[in-house]
C-alpha positions in Angstrom: -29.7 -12.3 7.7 -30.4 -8.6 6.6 -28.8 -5.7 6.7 -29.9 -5.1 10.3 -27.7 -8.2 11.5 -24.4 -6.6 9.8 -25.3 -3.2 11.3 -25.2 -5.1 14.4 -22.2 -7.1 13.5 -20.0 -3.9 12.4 -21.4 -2.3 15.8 -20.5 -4.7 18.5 -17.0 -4.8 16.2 -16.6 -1.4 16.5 -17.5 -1.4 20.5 -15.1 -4.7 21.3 -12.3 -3.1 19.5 -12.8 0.4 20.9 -13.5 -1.2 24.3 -10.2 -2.8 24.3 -7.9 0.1 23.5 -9.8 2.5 26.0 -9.5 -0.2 29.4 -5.7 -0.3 28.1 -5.4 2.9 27.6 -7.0 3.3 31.5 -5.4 0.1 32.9 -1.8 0.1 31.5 0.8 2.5 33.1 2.6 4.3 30.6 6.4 4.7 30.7 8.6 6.2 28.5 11.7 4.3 27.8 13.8 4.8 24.1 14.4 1.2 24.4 10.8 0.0 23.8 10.5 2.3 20.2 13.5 0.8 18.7 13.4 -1.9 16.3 13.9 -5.3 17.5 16.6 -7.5 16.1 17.0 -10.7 18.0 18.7 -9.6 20.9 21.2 -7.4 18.9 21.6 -4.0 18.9 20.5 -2.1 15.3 23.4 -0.6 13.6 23.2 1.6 10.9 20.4 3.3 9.5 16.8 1.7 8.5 17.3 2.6 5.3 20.3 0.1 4.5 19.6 -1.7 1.1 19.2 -5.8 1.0 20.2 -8.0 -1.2 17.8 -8.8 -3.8 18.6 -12.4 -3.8 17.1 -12.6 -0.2 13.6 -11.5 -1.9 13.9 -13.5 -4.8 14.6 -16.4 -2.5 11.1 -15.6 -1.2 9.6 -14.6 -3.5 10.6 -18.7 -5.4 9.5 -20.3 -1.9 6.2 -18.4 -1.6 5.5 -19.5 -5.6 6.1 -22.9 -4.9 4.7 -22.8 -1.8 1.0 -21.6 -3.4 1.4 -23.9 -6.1 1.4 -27.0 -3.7 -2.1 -25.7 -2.4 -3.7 -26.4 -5.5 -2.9 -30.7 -4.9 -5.1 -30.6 -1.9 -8.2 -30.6 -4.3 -7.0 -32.4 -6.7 -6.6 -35.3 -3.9 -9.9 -34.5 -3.4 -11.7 -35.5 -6.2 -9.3 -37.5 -8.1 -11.3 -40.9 -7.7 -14.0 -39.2 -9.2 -12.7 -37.8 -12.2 -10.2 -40.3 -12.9 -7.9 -40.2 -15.6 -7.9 -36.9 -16.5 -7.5 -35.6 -13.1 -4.1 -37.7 -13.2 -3.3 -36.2 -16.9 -3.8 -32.4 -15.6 -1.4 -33.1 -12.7 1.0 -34.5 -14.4 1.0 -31.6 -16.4 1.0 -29.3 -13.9 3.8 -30.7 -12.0 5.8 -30.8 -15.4 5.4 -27.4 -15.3 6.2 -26.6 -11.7 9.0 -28.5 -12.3 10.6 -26.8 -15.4 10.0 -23.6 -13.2 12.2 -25.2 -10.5 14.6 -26.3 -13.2 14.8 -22.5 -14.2 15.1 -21.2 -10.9 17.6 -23.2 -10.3 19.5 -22.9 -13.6 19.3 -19.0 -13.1 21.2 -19.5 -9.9 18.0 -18.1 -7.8 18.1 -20.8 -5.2 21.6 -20.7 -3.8 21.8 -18.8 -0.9 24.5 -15.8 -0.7 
């Protein structure tokens, strides 16, 4: 695989993407109705401007689930090869998990994790 193949790969991308828009662009009628731009909200009407500020504890909310969240990828290969290293393996995650968990125990301490 040289550079000719990903010429040809970044070609036919190029073709299958452009061919796509153009037969919708050709095949779809067009309308114009305000309803379709606006931003949907479950079934309710917007109110207010899209500018509105958030609370920030909605983010950090996230922001805690998505940490944890990653961090609990990193036991998949661990459970890989964890017969084959052996002891230490086990000593590094219980480290690990001692740390994850005194995060938690921060997060939580903070008052990050009750909801508004």
């Amino acid at each position: 695989m040289g550079a000719s193949s990903l010429i040809v790969l970044i070609c036919a991308a190029v073709a299958f993407s452009a061919g796509g828009i153009a037969i919708a662009k050709f095949m779809v009628k067009g309308t114009k109705n305000t309803a379709k731009g606006e931003a949907y909200e479950c079934g309710i009407p917007a109110k207010g401007t899209p500018w509105d500020q958030f609370n920030v504890g909605y983010y950090l909310f996230a922001l805690i689930f998505l940490i944890f969240d990653v961090e609990l990828i990193f036991l998949y290969p661990w459970a890989v090869v964890v017969k084959s290293i052996g002891w230490p393996a086990f000593v590094e995650i219980v480290i690990f998990m001692f740390i994850l968990f005194m995060g938690f125990l921060y997060a939580h301490k903070k008052g990050a994790l009750k909801w508004m």
